[in-house]
N, C-alpha and C positions, 0 to 999 in steps of 0.2 A: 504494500500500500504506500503512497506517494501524498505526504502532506506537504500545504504548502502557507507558510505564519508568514504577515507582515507585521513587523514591527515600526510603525512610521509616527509622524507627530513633532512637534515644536523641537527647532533647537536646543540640546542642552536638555532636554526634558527626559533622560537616563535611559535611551533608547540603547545604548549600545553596552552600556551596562547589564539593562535585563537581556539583551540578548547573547552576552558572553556565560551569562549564569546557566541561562536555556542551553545554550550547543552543550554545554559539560552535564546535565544530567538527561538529557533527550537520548534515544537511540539514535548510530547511523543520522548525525545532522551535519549538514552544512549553513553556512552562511554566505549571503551575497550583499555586501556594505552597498550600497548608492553611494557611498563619498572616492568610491574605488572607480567612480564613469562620470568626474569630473570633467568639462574639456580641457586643454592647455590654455593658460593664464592669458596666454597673446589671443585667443577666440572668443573670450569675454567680456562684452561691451557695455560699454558707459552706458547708464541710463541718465533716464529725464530728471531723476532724483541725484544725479550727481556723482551717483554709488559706479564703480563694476558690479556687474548684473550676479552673482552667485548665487541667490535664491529662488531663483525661477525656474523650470522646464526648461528653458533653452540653454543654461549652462551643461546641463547634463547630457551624455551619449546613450539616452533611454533605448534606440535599438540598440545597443548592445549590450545593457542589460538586461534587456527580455530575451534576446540570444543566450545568454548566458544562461541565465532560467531554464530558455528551452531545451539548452545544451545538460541541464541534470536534469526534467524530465523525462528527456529520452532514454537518459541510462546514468540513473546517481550513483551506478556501485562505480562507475568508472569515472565519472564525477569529482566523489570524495578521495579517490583515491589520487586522482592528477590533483588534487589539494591538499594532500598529506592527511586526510582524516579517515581515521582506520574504522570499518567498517565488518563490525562484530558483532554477533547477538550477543546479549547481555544476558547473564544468569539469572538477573534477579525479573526478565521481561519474558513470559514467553513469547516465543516466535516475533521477538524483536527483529528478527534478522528480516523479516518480509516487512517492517516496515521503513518508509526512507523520510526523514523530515530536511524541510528546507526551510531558513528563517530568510526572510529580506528585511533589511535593516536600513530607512531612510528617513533623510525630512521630507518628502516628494513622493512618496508610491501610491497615492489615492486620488493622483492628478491626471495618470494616463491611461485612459482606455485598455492599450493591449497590456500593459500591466496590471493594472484591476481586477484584471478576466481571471489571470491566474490563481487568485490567492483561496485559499481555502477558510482562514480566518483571518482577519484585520484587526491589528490591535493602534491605538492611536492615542499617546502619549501627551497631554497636554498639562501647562504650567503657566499660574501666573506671567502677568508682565515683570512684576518686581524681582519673582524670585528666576525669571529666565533672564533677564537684565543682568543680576548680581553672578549667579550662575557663568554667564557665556563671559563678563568679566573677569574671571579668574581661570581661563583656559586661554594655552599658548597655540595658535596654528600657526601652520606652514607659510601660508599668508597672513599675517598680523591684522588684524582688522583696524583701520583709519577712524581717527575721531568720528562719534557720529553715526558709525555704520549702523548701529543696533535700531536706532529710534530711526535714522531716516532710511533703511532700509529692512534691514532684520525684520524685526516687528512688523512690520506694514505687509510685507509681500507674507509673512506667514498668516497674518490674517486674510488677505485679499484668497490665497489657496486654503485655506480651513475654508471659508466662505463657497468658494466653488466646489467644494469636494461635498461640503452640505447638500449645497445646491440640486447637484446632482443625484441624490439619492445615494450614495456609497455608503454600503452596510458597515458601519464600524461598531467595535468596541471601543470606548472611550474608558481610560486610566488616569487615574489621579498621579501625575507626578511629584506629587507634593508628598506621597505615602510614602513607606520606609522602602528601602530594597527589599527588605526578607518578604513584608509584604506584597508589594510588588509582583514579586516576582513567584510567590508561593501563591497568587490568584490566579495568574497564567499559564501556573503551571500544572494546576489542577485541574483548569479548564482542558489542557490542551490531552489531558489524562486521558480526561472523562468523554472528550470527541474522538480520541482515536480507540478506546473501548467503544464506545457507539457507532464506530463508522465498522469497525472489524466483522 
């Protein structure tokens, strides 16, 4: 059996946190980061706000992240393994071994149609302004973010995509990111239990 988790939602809102917890106690899981289909920094353009554009669909090489997708679909044991993740049933699962889990892990997966299509549950991490504000302040990227960026861009365009992702009807669970990890992470983890006993 083939599942397939999004974990998406606000910047900074411990999306990649729950989802490093998840791949280590899930059977046979991989992961597919969205911050891994970036484009390069020179294809990023100036918006009308002043900013380079990195919060929008257009920064991103979304077909080749659904490629990617589709590329474990077809065959996750060869998958995990051109990924280094070892691919064992587990003692304590039966017939672990027939199941393959796949996490996608982004601020962006509830924006694109042909990614949409694939996920089998949606989970969608949201956080205060103050505390994703305080939060994305005290984390170093690759790119340093410019005075300003969070209020005149950050913020806005994550609200503008929560707004069309509503819009749209996209079946999500919504997560309090404000909750602990243990709990966090012990809701989703039990959901995700109790769906793949129900789907077996």
């Amino acid at each position: 059996m083939k599942y397939i988790i999004g974990i998406g939602g606000v910047t900074n809102g411990g999306k990649t946190t729950l989802t490093n917890r998840l791949i280590k106690a899930l059977p046979n899981c991989c992961v597919v980061h969205q911050d891994d289909f970036f484009k390069p920094q020179d294809q990023i353009e100036v918006g009308e706000d002043g900013f380079k554009q990195w919060d929008v669909p257009e920064s991103l090489d979304m077909e080749a992240m659904v490629s990617t997708v589709h590329a474990w679909v077809e065959n996750p044991v060869k998958f995990a393994r051109s990924h280094g993740v070892n691919v064992s049933p587990s003692m304590k699962e039966p017939n672990s071994d027939d199941i393959h889990i796949l996490i996608i892990e982004g601020f962006l997966l509830y924006n694109y149609r042909p990614l949409i299509d694939l996920f089998d549950k949606r989970y969608y991490l949201a956080v205060p302004y103050d505390e994703c504000k305080r939060r994305r302040s005290t984390r170093k990227y690759t790119v340093p973010d410019p005075p300003g960026l969070f209020d005149g861009h950050v913020w806005p365009m994550y609200l503008k995509h929560r707004k069309e992702m509503e819009a749209s009807g996209v079946d999500v669970v919504y997560l309090d990111g404000l909750m602990s990890r243990e709990a966090l992470y012990m809701q989703v983890f039990e959901e995700i239990q109790n769906n793949l006993l129900n789907a077996s």
